[in-house]
C-alpha positions in Angstrom: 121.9 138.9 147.8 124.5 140.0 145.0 123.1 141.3 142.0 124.8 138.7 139.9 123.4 135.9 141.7 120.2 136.8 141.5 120.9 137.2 137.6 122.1 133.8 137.1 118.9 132.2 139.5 116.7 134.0 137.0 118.3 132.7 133.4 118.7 129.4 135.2 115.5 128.7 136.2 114.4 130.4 132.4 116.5 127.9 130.8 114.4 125.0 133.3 111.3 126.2 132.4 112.1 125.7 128.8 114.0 122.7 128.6 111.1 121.7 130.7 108.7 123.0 128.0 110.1 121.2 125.4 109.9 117.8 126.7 106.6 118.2 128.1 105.2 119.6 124.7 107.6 118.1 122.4 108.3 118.9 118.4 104.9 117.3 117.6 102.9 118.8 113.9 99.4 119.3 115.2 98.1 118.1 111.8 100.0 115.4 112.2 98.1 112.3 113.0 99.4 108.8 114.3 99.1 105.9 112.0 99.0 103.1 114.5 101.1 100.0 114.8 100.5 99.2 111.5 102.1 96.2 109.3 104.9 97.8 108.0 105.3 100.2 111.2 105.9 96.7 112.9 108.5 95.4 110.4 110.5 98.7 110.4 110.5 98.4 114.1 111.7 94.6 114.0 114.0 95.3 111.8 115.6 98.3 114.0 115.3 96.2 116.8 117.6 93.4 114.8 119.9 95.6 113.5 120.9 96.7 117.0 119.4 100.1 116.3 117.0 100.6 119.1 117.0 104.4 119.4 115.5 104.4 115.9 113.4 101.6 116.9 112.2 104.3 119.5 111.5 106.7 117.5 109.8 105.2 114.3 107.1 103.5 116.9 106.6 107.0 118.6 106.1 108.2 115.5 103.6 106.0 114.3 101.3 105.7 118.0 102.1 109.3 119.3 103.4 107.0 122.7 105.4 109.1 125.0 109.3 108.3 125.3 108.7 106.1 128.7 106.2 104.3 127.1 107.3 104.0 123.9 110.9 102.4 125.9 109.5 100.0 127.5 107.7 99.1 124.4 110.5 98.4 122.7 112.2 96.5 125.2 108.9 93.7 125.2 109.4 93.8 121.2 109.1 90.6 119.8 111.6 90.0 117.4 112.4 86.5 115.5 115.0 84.4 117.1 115.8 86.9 120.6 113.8 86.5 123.2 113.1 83.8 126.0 110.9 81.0 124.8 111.3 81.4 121.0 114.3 78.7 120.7 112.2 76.5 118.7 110.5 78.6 116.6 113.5 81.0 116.1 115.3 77.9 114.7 113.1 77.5 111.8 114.5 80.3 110.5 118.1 79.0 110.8 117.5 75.9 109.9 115.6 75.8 107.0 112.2 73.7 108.3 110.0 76.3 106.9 109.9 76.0 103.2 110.3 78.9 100.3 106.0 77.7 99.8 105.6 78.1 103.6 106.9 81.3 103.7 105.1 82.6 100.8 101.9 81.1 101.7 102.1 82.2 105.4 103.0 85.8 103.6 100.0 85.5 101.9 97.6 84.8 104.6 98.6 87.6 106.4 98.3 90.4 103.8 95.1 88.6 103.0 94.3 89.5 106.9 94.2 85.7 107.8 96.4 85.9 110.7 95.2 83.1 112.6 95.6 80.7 109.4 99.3 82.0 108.8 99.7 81.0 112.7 98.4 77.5 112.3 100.0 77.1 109.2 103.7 78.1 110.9 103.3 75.6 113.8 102.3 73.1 111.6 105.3 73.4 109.1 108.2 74.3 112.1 107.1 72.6 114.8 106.3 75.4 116.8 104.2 75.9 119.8 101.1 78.3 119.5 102.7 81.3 121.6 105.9 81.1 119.8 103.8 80.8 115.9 101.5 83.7 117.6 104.8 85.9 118.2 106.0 85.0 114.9 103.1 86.0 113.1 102.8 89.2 114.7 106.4 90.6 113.4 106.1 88.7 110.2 107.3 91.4 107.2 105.6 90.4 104.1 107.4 93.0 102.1 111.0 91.1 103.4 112.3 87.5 101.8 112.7 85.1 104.5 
């Protein structure tokens, strides 16, 4: 085998092994420790998701579990977000048209930061209509720090 052959198979198979090293390892701080899917975590992530940005969407939850890409994709794709998905029609429409009330929202706001979670939920079916899955879902991406 040519000399120069055997050249380019070694800095090619270099360049694999590191490309290779870097995704496996990653860019990760070692002191660096995951928060979790926290409240706000899931509100940024919403909010990514609405705003079409789902690359960021990616990348704040990966920051925030430590999730690998794959897993962190596919949870991204399930995300819950307020008026898309299958089976929220109903409860999606509250928002647009205006059954929940200013006091609804702020009470159902308050439940949650209060960590009353299943309260809030009761409280949202009750005031939109909606069924307990879709106030469940609701209640789960609800952003107190955001005016409804």
């Amino acid at each position: 085998m040519h000399p120069f052959v055997k050249l380019v198979i070694v800095v090619a198979i270099v360049v694999a092994v590191v490309v290779l090293w870097g995704r496996v390892v990653g860019r990760r701080d070692p002191d660096r420790q995951p928060v979790g899917l926290t409240d706000q975590v899931r509100a940024t992530v919403s909010r990514e998701i609405s705003a079409g940005h789902k690359i960021n969407a990616i990348k704040v939850y990966r920051e925030a579990t430590g999730a690998p890409l794959a897993d962190a994709k596919r949870a991204v794709d399930q995300w819950f977000v307020p008026g898309q998905g299958p089976g929220v029609r109903d409860a999606a429409a509250s928002f647009a048209e205006g059954r929940l009330t200013d006091e609804a929202r702020s009470r159902i706001s308050q439940l949650i930061v209060a960590g009353r979670r299943e309260d809030a939920m009761s409280l949202y079916a009750e005031a939109t209509g909606a069924s307990e899955s879709e106030a469940r879902a609701i209640i789960r991406t609800w952003d107190t720090a955001q005016d409804y």
